[in-house]
C-alpha positions in Angstrom: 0.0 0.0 0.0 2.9 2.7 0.8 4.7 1.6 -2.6 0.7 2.4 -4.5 0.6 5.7 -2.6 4.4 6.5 -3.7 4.1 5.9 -7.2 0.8 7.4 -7.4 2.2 10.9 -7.3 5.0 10.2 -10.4 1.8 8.9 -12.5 0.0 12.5 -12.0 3.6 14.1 -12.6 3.8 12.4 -15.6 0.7 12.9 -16.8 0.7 16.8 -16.5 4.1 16.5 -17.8 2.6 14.7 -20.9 -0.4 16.9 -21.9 1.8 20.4 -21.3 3.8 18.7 -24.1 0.7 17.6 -26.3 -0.4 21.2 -25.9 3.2 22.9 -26.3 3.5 20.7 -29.1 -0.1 21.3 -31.1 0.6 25.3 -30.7 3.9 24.9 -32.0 2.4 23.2 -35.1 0.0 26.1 -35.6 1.9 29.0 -35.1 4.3 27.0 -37.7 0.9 27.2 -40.2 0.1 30.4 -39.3 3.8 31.3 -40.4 3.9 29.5 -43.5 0.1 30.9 -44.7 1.1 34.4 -43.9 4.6 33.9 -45.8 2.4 32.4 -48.9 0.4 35.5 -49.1 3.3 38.2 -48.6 5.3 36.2 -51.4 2.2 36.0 -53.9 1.5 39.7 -53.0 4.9 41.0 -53.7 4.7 38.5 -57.3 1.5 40.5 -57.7 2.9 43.7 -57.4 5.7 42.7 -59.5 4.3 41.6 -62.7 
């Protein structure tokens, strides 16, 4: 029962751990889309302005 009530704590740790990473990880992946659309646009403005 003590070694249940021990490990117990590392499990929550690890958990909180793991969706702050799944979070981190899915805003990283928009703010990378975000970048890449806004890039897309400025680049076919500036072809725009061009020709």
């Amino acid at each position: 029962m003590l070694r249940k009530a021990l490990a117990t704590p590392s499990l929550e740790k690890i958990r909180d751990r793991a969706f702050e990473g799944a979070f981190f990880g899915v805003a990283l992946i928009a703010m990378a889309g975000w970048v890449y659309f806004i890039t897309l646009l400025l680049v076919k403005f500036f072809f725009w302005f061009l020709g």
